[in-house]
C-alpha positions, 0 to 999 in steps of 0.5 A, a space after each residue: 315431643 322429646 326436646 330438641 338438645 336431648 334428642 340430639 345428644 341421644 342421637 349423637 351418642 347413637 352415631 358415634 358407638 365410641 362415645 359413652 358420655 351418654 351413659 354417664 349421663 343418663 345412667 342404665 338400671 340393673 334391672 329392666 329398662 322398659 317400663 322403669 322410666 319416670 315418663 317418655 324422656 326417662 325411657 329414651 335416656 334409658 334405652 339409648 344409654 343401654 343401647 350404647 352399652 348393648 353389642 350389634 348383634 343384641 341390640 334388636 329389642 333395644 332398638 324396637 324399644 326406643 323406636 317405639 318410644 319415639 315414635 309415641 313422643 313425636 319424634 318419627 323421624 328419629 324413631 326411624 333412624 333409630 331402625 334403620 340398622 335392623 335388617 327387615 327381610 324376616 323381622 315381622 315386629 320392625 317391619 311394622 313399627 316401620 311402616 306406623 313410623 312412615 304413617 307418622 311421617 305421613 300425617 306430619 307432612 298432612 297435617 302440617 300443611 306440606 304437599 300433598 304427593 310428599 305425604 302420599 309417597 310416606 303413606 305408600 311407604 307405610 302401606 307397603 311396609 305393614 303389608 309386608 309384616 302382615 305376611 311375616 306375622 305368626 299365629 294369629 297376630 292381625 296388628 299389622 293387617 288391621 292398620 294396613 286395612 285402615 291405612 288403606 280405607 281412610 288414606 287411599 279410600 280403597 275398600 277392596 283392598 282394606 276388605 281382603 286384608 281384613 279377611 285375610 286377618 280373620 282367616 287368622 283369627 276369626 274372632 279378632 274383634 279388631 279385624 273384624 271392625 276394620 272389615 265392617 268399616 271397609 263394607 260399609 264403605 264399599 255399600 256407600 261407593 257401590 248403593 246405587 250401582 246395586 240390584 236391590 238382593 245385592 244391596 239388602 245382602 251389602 248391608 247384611 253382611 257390613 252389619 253383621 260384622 259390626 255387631 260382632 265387632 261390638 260384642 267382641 271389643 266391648 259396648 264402651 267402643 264408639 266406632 262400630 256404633 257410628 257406623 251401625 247408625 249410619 247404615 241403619 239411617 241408610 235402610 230407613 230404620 229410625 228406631 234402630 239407629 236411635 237404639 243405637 245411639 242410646 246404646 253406645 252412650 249407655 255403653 260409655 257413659 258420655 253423652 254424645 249429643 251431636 249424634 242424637 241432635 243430628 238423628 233428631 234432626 234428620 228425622 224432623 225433617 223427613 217428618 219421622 216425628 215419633 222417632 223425632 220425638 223421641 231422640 229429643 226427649 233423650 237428649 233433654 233427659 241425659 244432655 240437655 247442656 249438650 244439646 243447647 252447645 250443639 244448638 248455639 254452635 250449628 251454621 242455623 240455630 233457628 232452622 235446627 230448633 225449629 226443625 225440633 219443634 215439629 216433634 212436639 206433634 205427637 204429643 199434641 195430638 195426644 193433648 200432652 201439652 205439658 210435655 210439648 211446653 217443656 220441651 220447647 221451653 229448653 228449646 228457647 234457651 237457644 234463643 230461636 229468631 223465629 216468631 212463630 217458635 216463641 207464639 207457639 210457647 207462649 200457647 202452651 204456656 197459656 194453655 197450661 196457666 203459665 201466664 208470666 212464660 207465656 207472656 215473655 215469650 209473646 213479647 219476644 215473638 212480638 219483638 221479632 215479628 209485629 205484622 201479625 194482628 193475631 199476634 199482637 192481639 193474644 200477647 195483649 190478651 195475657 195482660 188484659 185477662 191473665 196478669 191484670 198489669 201494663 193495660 196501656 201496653 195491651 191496649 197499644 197492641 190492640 190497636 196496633 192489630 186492628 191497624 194491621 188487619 185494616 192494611 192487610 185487608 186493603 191488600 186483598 188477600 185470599 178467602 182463608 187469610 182474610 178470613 183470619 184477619 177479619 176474625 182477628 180485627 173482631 177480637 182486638 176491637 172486642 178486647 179493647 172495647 171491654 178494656 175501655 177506660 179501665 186502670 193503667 
Protein backbone atom coordinates (compact mmCIF):
# COMPACT_ATOMS: atom_id res chain seq x y z
CA UNK A 1 0.00 0.00 0.00
CA UNK A 2 1.03 3.42 -1.00
CA UNK A 3 1.19 5.42 2.60
CA UNK A 4 -1.69 7.07 3.77
CA UNK A 5 0.00 10.91 4.04
CA UNK A 6 1.45 10.38 0.56
CA UNK A 7 -1.56 9.15 -1.06
CA UNK A 8 -3.48 11.88 0.46
CA UNK A 9 -1.25 14.89 -0.70
CA UNK A 10 -1.52 12.99 -4.26
CA UNK A 11 -5.05 12.94 -4.18
CA UNK A 12 -5.23 16.46 -2.75
CA UNK A 13 -3.17 17.92 -5.58
CA UNK A 14 -5.24 15.93 -8.16
CA UNK A 15 -8.70 17.66 -6.56
CA UNK A 16 -7.50 21.01 -6.76
CA UNK A 17 -5.59 21.66 -10.62
CA UNK A 18 -4.74 24.84 -9.24
CA UNK A 19 -2.22 23.68 -6.97
CA UNK A 20 1.48 22.91 -7.98
CA UNK A 21 2.97 22.38 -4.83
CA UNK A 22 2.91 18.92 -5.62
CA UNK A 23 5.31 19.17 -8.51
CA UNK A 24 7.67 20.73 -6.51
CA UNK A 25 7.41 18.04 -4.46
CA UNK A 26 7.95 15.55 -6.39
CA UNK A 27 9.35 16.96 -9.49
CA UNK A 28 8.63 15.16 -13.28
CA UNK A 29 11.68 14.02 -15.51
CA UNK A 30 12.14 15.21 -18.90
CA UNK A 31 12.12 12.04 -20.10
CA UNK A 32 9.34 9.36 -19.83
CA UNK A 33 7.46 8.96 -16.66
CA UNK A 34 6.48 5.03 -16.73
CA UNK A 35 9.29 2.86 -16.00
CA UNK A 36 11.73 5.74 -14.72
CA UNK A 37 10.57 5.50 -10.96
CA UNK A 38 12.77 3.82 -8.37
CA UNK A 39 9.75 1.67 -7.27
CA UNK A 40 5.75 2.14 -6.67
CA UNK A 41 5.71 5.24 -4.77
CA UNK A 42 8.36 6.97 -7.31
CA UNK A 43 6.10 6.07 -10.14
CA UNK A 44 2.74 7.53 -8.52
CA UNK A 45 4.69 10.91 -7.29
CA UNK A 46 5.53 10.96 -10.99
CA UNK A 47 2.80 10.34 -12.83
CA UNK A 48 0.48 12.41 -10.44
CA UNK A 49 3.01 15.29 -10.57
CA UNK A 50 2.82 15.01 -14.47
CA UNK A 51 -0.77 14.71 -14.54
CA UNK A 52 -1.11 18.24 -12.62
CA UNK A 53 1.13 19.76 -15.40
CA UNK A 54 -0.57 17.65 -18.27
CA UNK A 55 -4.11 19.78 -19.80
CA UNK A 56 -7.50 17.59 -19.70
CA UNK A 57 -7.75 16.77 -22.93
CA UNK A 58 -3.98 14.88 -22.51
CA UNK A 59 -4.41 13.47 -19.74
CA UNK A 60 -5.61 9.84 -20.84
CA UNK A 61 -2.43 7.70 -20.88
CA UNK A 62 -1.61 9.60 -17.63
CA UNK A 63 -4.54 8.65 -15.90
CA UNK A 64 -4.29 5.04 -17.13
CA UNK A 65 -0.79 5.05 -15.86
CA UNK A 66 -1.48 5.79 -12.40
CA UNK A 67 -4.63 3.86 -12.04
CA UNK A 68 -2.52 1.05 -13.08
CA UNK A 69 -0.10 2.00 -10.45
CA UNK A 70 -2.43 1.93 -7.76
CA UNK A 71 -4.49 -0.05 -8.48
CA UNK A 72 -0.80 -2.60 -8.17
CA UNK A 73 0.20 -1.01 -4.64
CA UNK A 74 -3.11 -1.61 -3.05
CA UNK A 75 -4.80 1.29 -3.45
CA UNK A 76 -8.16 0.39 -5.69
CA UNK A 77 -9.92 2.95 -4.57
CA UNK A 78 -7.85 5.67 -5.34
CA UNK A 79 -7.13 4.00 -8.70
CA UNK A 80 -10.72 4.28 -9.20
CA UNK A 81 -10.70 7.99 -8.70
CA UNK A 82 -7.99 8.71 -10.28
CA UNK A 83 -10.48 7.13 -13.53
CA UNK A 84 -13.38 8.39 -12.89
CA UNK A 85 -12.90 11.89 -15.15
CA UNK A 86 -12.29 9.40 -18.43
CA UNK A 87 -15.24 9.20 -20.42
CA UNK A 88 -15.52 5.31 -20.88
CA UNK A 89 -18.26 4.89 -23.86
CA UNK A 90 -15.57 3.85 -26.33
CA UNK A 91 -12.43 3.58 -24.26
CA UNK A 92 -11.54 -0.34 -24.34
CA UNK A 93 -8.08 -0.07 -22.16
CA UNK A 94 -10.00 2.16 -19.17
CA UNK A 95 -13.17 0.07 -19.41
CA UNK A 96 -11.17 -2.79 -18.41
CA UNK A 97 -8.68 -1.20 -15.92
CA UNK A 98 -11.95 -0.20 -14.44
CA UNK A 99 -13.54 -3.32 -14.23
CA UNK A 100 -9.74 -5.27 -12.42
CA UNK A 101 -10.35 -2.02 -9.94
CA UNK A 102 -14.19 -3.11 -8.96
CA UNK A 103 -12.78 -6.77 -8.93
CA UNK A 104 -10.11 -5.33 -6.45
CA UNK A 105 -12.59 -3.67 -4.69
CA UNK A 106 -14.49 -7.02 -4.55
CA UNK A 107 -12.10 -8.96 -3.02
CA UNK A 108 -11.02 -6.29 -0.14
CA UNK A 109 -14.64 -6.43 0.92
CA UNK A 110 -14.25 -10.55 0.66
CA UNK A 111 -11.45 -11.01 2.19
CA UNK A 112 -11.51 -8.42 4.43
CA UNK A 113 -14.33 -9.92 6.20
CA UNK A 114 -17.25 -7.32 5.21
CA UNK A 115 -20.74 -8.50 3.66
CA UNK A 116 -21.03 -10.55 1.46
CA UNK A 117 -23.92 -8.62 -1.03
CA UNK A 118 -21.25 -5.60 -0.79
CA UNK A 119 -18.88 -7.45 -2.33
CA UNK A 120 -20.84 -9.30 -4.99
CA UNK A 121 -22.38 -5.57 -5.96
CA UNK A 122 -18.26 -4.90 -6.64
CA UNK A 123 -17.68 -7.98 -8.59
CA UNK A 124 -21.25 -7.46 -11.05
CA UNK A 125 -19.35 -4.09 -11.47
CA UNK A 126 -16.50 -5.54 -12.44
CA UNK A 127 -18.12 -8.18 -14.56
CA UNK A 128 -20.13 -5.92 -16.47
CA UNK A 129 -17.21 -3.50 -17.10
CA UNK A 130 -14.84 -6.28 -18.64
CA UNK A 131 -17.74 -7.35 -20.71
CA UNK A 132 -18.29 -4.35 -22.03
CA UNK A 133 -14.39 -3.66 -22.94
CA UNK A 134 -14.52 -7.25 -24.45
CA UNK A 135 -16.63 -5.86 -26.84
CA UNK A 136 -14.56 -2.58 -27.54
CA UNK A 137 -11.41 -4.68 -27.86
CA UNK A 138 -9.67 -4.37 -31.35
CA UNK A 139 -7.84 -7.24 -33.27
CA UNK A 140 -7.10 -10.02 -31.18
CA UNK A 141 -6.56 -8.41 -27.81
CA UNK A 142 -8.51 -11.26 -25.38
CA UNK A 143 -7.45 -9.47 -21.61
CA UNK A 144 -10.51 -8.33 -21.20
CA UNK A 145 -12.67 -11.58 -22.11
CA UNK A 146 -9.92 -13.82 -20.57
CA UNK A 147 -10.59 -12.13 -16.87
CA UNK A 148 -14.54 -11.44 -17.33
CA UNK A 149 -14.31 -15.37 -17.94
CA UNK A 150 -12.58 -15.98 -14.64
CA UNK A 151 -14.46 -13.55 -12.96
CA UNK A 152 -17.42 -15.08 -14.18
CA UNK A 153 -16.36 -19.01 -13.33
CA UNK A 154 -14.50 -18.54 -10.04
CA UNK A 155 -16.89 -15.69 -8.68
CA UNK A 156 -20.45 -16.30 -10.06
CA UNK A 157 -19.59 -20.35 -10.82
CA UNK A 158 -21.23 -19.63 -14.22
CA UNK A 159 -19.47 -21.95 -16.54
CA UNK A 160 -21.87 -21.12 -19.56
CA UNK A 161 -21.06 -17.85 -19.28
CA UNK A 162 -17.23 -18.19 -18.77
CA UNK A 163 -17.28 -20.92 -21.57
CA UNK A 164 -19.03 -18.44 -24.39
CA UNK A 165 -16.75 -15.54 -23.47
CA UNK A 166 -13.76 -17.50 -23.89
CA UNK A 167 -15.05 -18.50 -27.23
CA UNK A 168 -15.77 -15.46 -27.96
CA UNK A 169 -11.85 -14.85 -27.32
CA UNK A 170 -10.57 -17.57 -29.43
CA UNK A 171 -12.79 -16.35 -32.26
CA UNK A 172 -10.42 -13.63 -31.80
CA UNK A 173 -7.59 -15.37 -31.68
CA UNK A 174 -7.63 -18.90 -32.01
CA UNK A 175 -4.29 -19.69 -30.42
CA UNK A 176 -4.48 -17.24 -27.30
CA UNK A 177 -2.89 -19.95 -25.12
CA UNK A 178 -4.62 -17.66 -22.16
CA UNK A 179 -8.31 -18.14 -23.51
CA UNK A 180 -8.00 -21.19 -24.24
CA UNK A 181 -7.21 -22.11 -20.43
CA UNK A 182 -9.79 -20.15 -19.40
CA UNK A 183 -12.06 -22.18 -21.87
CA UNK A 184 -10.75 -25.71 -20.27
CA UNK A 185 -11.29 -24.52 -16.67
CA UNK A 186 -14.77 -23.37 -17.71
CA UNK A 187 -15.63 -27.07 -19.37
CA UNK A 188 -14.06 -28.63 -16.92
CA UNK A 189 -16.04 -27.08 -14.47
CA UNK A 190 -19.17 -27.68 -16.71
CA UNK A 191 -18.42 -31.70 -16.80
CA UNK A 192 -17.98 -31.47 -12.90
CA UNK A 193 -21.93 -29.80 -12.55
CA UNK A 194 -23.45 -31.56 -15.52
CA UNK A 195 -20.89 -35.65 -14.92
CA UNK A 196 -24.08 -37.22 -13.59
CA UNK A 197 -26.94 -35.77 -15.59
CA UNK A 198 -24.70 -36.93 -18.96
CA UNK A 199 -25.32 -39.91 -21.22
CA UNK A 200 -21.94 -41.90 -21.13
CA UNK A 201 -21.17 -40.45 -25.41
CA UNK A 202 -21.73 -36.89 -24.05
CA UNK A 203 -19.78 -37.43 -20.90
CA UNK A 204 -16.65 -39.16 -22.61
CA UNK A 205 -17.20 -36.09 -25.60
CA UNK A 206 -17.27 -33.23 -22.20
CA UNK A 207 -13.95 -34.78 -21.01
CA UNK A 208 -12.44 -34.74 -24.65
CA UNK A 209 -12.96 -31.42 -25.67
CA UNK A 210 -11.98 -29.92 -21.47
CA UNK A 211 -8.70 -31.80 -22.32
CA UNK A 212 -7.99 -31.06 -25.47
CA UNK A 213 -8.12 -27.37 -24.51
CA UNK A 214 -5.67 -27.94 -21.93
CA UNK A 215 -3.18 -29.48 -23.71
CA UNK A 216 -3.38 -26.95 -26.13
CA UNK A 217 -3.17 -24.36 -23.44
CA UNK A 218 0.17 -25.87 -22.03
CA UNK A 219 1.60 -26.10 -25.41
CA UNK A 220 0.78 -22.60 -25.78
CA UNK A 221 1.55 -20.74 -22.51
CA UNK A 222 4.46 -23.22 -21.77
CA UNK A 223 5.04 -26.44 -19.59
CA UNK A 224 6.39 -24.18 -16.61
CA UNK A 225 2.47 -23.32 -16.00
CA UNK A 226 0.90 -24.94 -13.11
CA UNK A 227 -2.96 -24.29 -13.81
CA UNK A 228 -3.87 -26.55 -16.97
CA UNK A 229 -1.75 -29.41 -15.07
CA UNK A 230 -3.98 -29.43 -11.96
CA UNK A 231 -6.73 -29.32 -13.82
CA UNK A 232 -5.51 -32.15 -16.55
CA UNK A 233 -4.82 -34.33 -13.05
CA UNK A 234 -8.14 -34.02 -11.97
CA UNK A 235 -10.12 -34.87 -15.15
CA UNK A 236 -7.64 -37.77 -15.71
CA UNK A 237 -8.45 -38.92 -11.97
CA UNK A 238 -12.16 -38.58 -13.10
CA UNK A 239 -11.79 -41.12 -16.10
CA UNK A 240 -10.10 -43.47 -13.88
CA UNK A 241 -6.66 -43.09 -15.55
CA UNK A 242 -4.00 -43.23 -12.87
CA UNK A 243 -1.02 -43.30 -15.15
CA UNK A 244 -2.04 -40.30 -16.95
CA UNK A 245 -2.53 -38.08 -13.90
CA UNK A 246 0.65 -39.45 -12.13
CA UNK A 247 2.55 -38.42 -15.91
CA UNK A 248 0.89 -35.46 -15.35
CA UNK A 249 1.97 -34.34 -12.24
CA UNK A 250 5.50 -35.44 -13.16
CA UNK A 251 5.34 -33.51 -15.94
CA UNK A 252 4.48 -30.32 -14.35
CA UNK A 253 6.94 -30.66 -11.62
CA UNK A 254 9.78 -31.28 -14.52
CA UNK A 255 8.40 -28.69 -16.07
CA UNK A 256 9.05 -26.22 -13.16
CA UNK A 257 11.41 -27.27 -11.10
CA UNK A 258 9.33 -27.34 -7.93
CA UNK A 259 8.27 -29.95 -6.19
CA UNK A 260 4.92 -30.18 -5.79
CA UNK A 261 4.62 -32.80 -3.16
CA UNK A 262 1.11 -32.42 -1.77
CA UNK A 263 -0.21 -33.27 -5.24
CA UNK A 264 1.73 -36.34 -5.71
CA UNK A 265 0.97 -37.44 -1.70
CA UNK A 266 -2.68 -36.86 -2.67
CA UNK A 267 -2.66 -39.10 -6.32
CA UNK A 268 -0.46 -41.44 -4.04
CA UNK A 269 -3.18 -41.59 -1.60
CA UNK A 270 -6.09 -41.78 -3.49
CA UNK A 271 -4.77 -44.45 -5.50
CA UNK A 272 -3.63 -46.42 -2.08
CA UNK A 273 -6.62 -46.52 -1.14
CA UNK A 274 -8.70 -47.36 -4.05
CA UNK A 275 -6.13 -50.21 -4.09
CA UNK A 276 -4.55 -48.91 -7.33
CA UNK A 277 -0.90 -50.08 -5.76
CA UNK A 278 1.31 -49.86 -8.92
CA UNK A 279 0.35 -46.52 -9.72
CA UNK A 280 0.62 -46.07 -5.83
CA UNK A 281 3.79 -47.12 -5.74
CA UNK A 282 4.83 -45.32 -8.12
CA UNK A 283 3.78 -41.90 -7.07
CA UNK A 284 5.44 -42.67 -3.62
CA UNK A 285 8.81 -43.57 -5.09
CA UNK A 286 8.44 -40.16 -7.00
CA UNK A 287 7.91 -38.32 -4.02
CA UNK A 288 11.07 -39.87 -1.91
CA UNK A 289 13.29 -39.50 -4.91
CA UNK A 290 12.67 -35.50 -5.99
CA UNK A 291 10.81 -34.39 -2.38
CA UNK A 292 11.23 -36.46 0.30
CA UNK A 293 11.43 -33.34 3.08
CA UNK A 294 7.97 -32.48 1.30
CA UNK A 295 6.35 -35.58 1.70
CA UNK A 296 7.17 -35.95 5.65
CA UNK A 297 5.94 -31.74 5.65
CA UNK A 298 2.75 -32.90 4.16
CA UNK A 299 2.54 -36.02 6.05
CA UNK A 300 3.03 -34.43 9.66
CA UNK A 301 0.69 -31.38 8.44
CA UNK A 302 -2.49 -33.90 7.24
CA UNK A 303 -5.67 -33.99 9.75
CA UNK A 304 -4.48 -38.16 10.19
CA UNK A 305 -0.65 -38.80 9.61
CA UNK A 306 -1.19 -42.50 10.70
CA UNK A 307 -4.29 -43.44 8.50
CA UNK A 308 -2.35 -41.51 5.50
CA UNK A 309 1.19 -43.50 6.15
CA UNK A 310 -0.34 -46.35 6.48
CA UNK A 311 -2.73 -45.92 3.33
CA UNK A 312 1.12 -45.77 1.77
CA UNK A 313 2.43 -48.68 3.03
CA UNK A 314 0.02 -50.78 1.26
CA UNK A 315 1.95 -49.73 -1.79
CA UNK A 316 4.75 -51.54 -0.66
CA UNK A 317 2.80 -55.01 -2.20
CA UNK A 318 3.99 -54.81 -5.52
CA UNK A 319 7.37 -54.97 -4.41
CA UNK A 320 6.89 -57.74 -1.98
CA UNK A 321 5.37 -60.02 -4.36
CA UNK A 322 8.48 -59.36 -6.16
CA UNK A 323 10.76 -60.18 -2.92
CA UNK A 324 12.19 -56.60 -3.35
CA UNK A 325 12.22 -56.12 0.02
CA UNK A 326 15.15 -53.99 0.29
CA UNK A 327 12.86 -51.31 -1.66
CA UNK A 328 9.90 -52.19 0.40
CA UNK A 329 12.00 -51.29 3.95
CA UNK A 330 13.48 -48.35 2.27
CA UNK A 331 10.41 -47.08 1.49
CA UNK A 332 8.80 -47.52 4.96
CA UNK A 333 11.84 -46.39 6.75
CA UNK A 334 10.97 -42.80 5.49
CA UNK A 335 7.68 -43.35 6.04
CA UNK A 336 8.53 -43.90 9.81
CA UNK A 337 9.94 -40.58 9.90
CA UNK A 338 6.55 -39.28 10.39
CA UNK A 339 6.19 -41.02 13.35
CA UNK A 340 3.06 -43.30 12.62
CA UNK A 341 0.80 -44.46 15.72
CA UNK A 342 -0.01 -47.82 14.27
CA UNK A 343 1.81 -51.05 15.53
CA UNK A 344 1.51 -53.01 12.75
CA UNK A 345 3.26 -50.20 10.54
CA UNK A 346 6.29 -50.40 12.69
CA UNK A 347 5.95 -54.61 13.20
CA UNK A 348 5.87 -54.71 9.36
CA UNK A 349 9.48 -52.69 9.23
CA UNK A 350 11.13 -54.31 11.78
CA UNK A 351 10.20 -57.32 9.26
CA UNK A 352 11.79 -56.22 6.42
CA UNK A 353 14.63 -54.92 8.38
CA UNK A 354 14.95 -58.65 9.85
CA UNK A 355 14.48 -60.03 6.89
CA UNK A 356 17.43 -57.82 5.26
CA UNK A 357 20.02 -58.33 8.44
CA UNK A 358 19.14 -54.91 9.67
CA UNK A 359 19.16 -55.96 13.29
CA UNK A 360 19.61 -52.91 15.45
CA UNK A 361 16.38 -51.12 12.78
CA UNK A 362 14.83 -53.86 13.08
CA UNK A 363 14.60 -54.17 16.80
CA UNK A 364 13.85 -50.24 17.37
CA UNK A 365 11.24 -50.32 15.28
CA UNK A 366 9.91 -53.66 17.22
CA UNK A 367 10.12 -51.59 20.38
CA UNK A 368 8.24 -48.85 19.20
CA UNK A 369 5.30 -51.42 17.97
CA UNK A 370 5.69 -52.75 21.29
CA UNK A 371 5.31 -49.22 22.91
CA UNK A 372 2.29 -48.61 20.97
CA UNK A 373 0.37 -51.95 21.24
CA UNK A 374 1.59 -55.11 23.88
CA UNK A 375 -1.34 -57.32 23.55
CA UNK A 376 0.12 -59.03 20.51
CA UNK A 377 1.85 -62.45 21.93
CA UNK A 378 3.57 -62.44 18.15
CA UNK A 379 4.74 -59.40 18.81
CA UNK A 380 6.41 -59.45 21.63
CA UNK A 381 7.79 -62.84 20.84
CA UNK A 382 9.60 -61.59 17.74
CA UNK A 383 11.12 -58.24 19.24
CA UNK A 384 12.43 -60.71 21.89
CA UNK A 385 13.86 -62.98 19.43
CA UNK A 386 15.96 -59.92 17.61
CA UNK A 387 17.68 -59.85 20.91
CA UNK A 388 18.01 -63.28 22.11
CA UNK A 389 19.49 -64.51 18.25
CA UNK A 390 20.55 -61.31 16.46
CA UNK A 391 21.98 -58.74 18.88
CA UNK A 392 22.89 -61.20 21.70
CA UNK A 393 22.17 -57.92 24.72
CA UNK A 394 19.33 -57.13 27.16
CA UNK A 395 18.57 -61.12 27.63
CA UNK A 396 16.50 -60.22 30.97
CA UNK A 397 14.32 -57.91 28.72
CA UNK A 398 13.91 -60.81 26.00
CA UNK A 399 12.93 -62.97 28.47
CA UNK A 400 10.19 -60.54 30.23
CA UNK A 401 8.63 -60.51 26.58
CA UNK A 402 8.64 -64.09 26.49
CA UNK A 403 6.73 -64.22 29.17
CA UNK A 404 4.60 -61.45 28.71
CA UNK A 405 3.55 -63.35 25.42
CA UNK A 406 2.89 -66.47 26.66
CA UNK A 407 0.77 -64.78 29.33
CA UNK A 408 -0.97 -62.93 26.47
CA UNK A 409 -1.68 -66.02 24.55
CA UNK A 410 -3.20 -67.94 27.85
CA UNK A 411 -5.70 -65.03 28.35
CA UNK A 412 -6.64 -64.95 24.58
CA UNK A 413 -7.32 -68.50 24.54
CA UNK A 414 -9.35 -68.41 27.62
CA UNK A 415 -11.48 -66.07 25.41
CA UNK A 416 -12.46 -68.60 22.96
CA UNK A 417 -11.42 -67.04 20.09
CA UNK A 418 -12.21 -68.69 16.35
CA UNK A 419 -9.98 -71.65 14.68
CA UNK A 420 -7.83 -69.07 12.81
CA UNK A 421 -6.89 -66.99 15.74
CA UNK A 422 -6.51 -69.61 18.08
CA UNK A 423 -4.47 -71.03 16.01
CA UNK A 424 -2.05 -68.25 15.99
CA UNK A 425 -2.13 -67.88 19.48
CA UNK A 426 -1.18 -71.28 20.01
CA UNK A 427 1.40 -71.15 17.29
CA UNK A 428 2.83 -67.99 18.97
CA UNK A 429 2.70 -69.28 23.00
CA UNK A 430 4.90 -72.59 21.28
CA UNK A 431 7.39 -70.10 20.15
CA UNK A 432 7.67 -68.02 23.28
CA UNK A 433 7.90 -70.95 25.51
CA UNK A 434 10.38 -72.60 23.00
CA UNK A 435 12.66 -69.29 22.88
CA UNK A 436 12.98 -68.82 26.68
CA UNK A 437 13.50 -72.50 27.00
CA UNK A 438 16.70 -72.51 24.97
CA UNK A 439 17.39 -68.94 26.56
CA UNK A 440 17.43 -70.73 29.91
CA UNK A 441 19.69 -69.25 32.46
CA UNK A 442 22.09 -67.78 30.05
CA UNK A 443 24.18 -64.06 30.76
CA UNK A 444 22.10 -61.02 31.28
Amino acid sequence: MIPAQLLASLLLALALPSSLALATLFPADDGPVVGLAAGPIDEAAQLAAELLTTPAKRQRPVRLALAQVLLDTGSAQEALDTLAPLPLAEDGEATKLTGLIFAALGDEIEFGGGAVEDADYFYGEALQYLENAAALAQGKDTDAAVEAAYLALYIFADWSKAEVLADDALARAPDDGEALLARGCARVRGFADMERHMTPSLRRDNWDVAVADLKRAVTLLGADRSEPWWQLIWMYEQENLPDEALAAALAHHDATGRADSSTLLRLALSFARAQQLDPALAALRALVERDPDGLLANLRASEDPTADVVALSWAMGPLLAKRRQSEARDLLHVLGQAEPADADFWNNLAFLCRETRQYEDSYAAYEKAVAIDDSSPRLLNDTALILQYHLHRHLDRARALYAQAIAQADAGLDEKPDAAAARELRSARTDARNNLSRLGSKGR
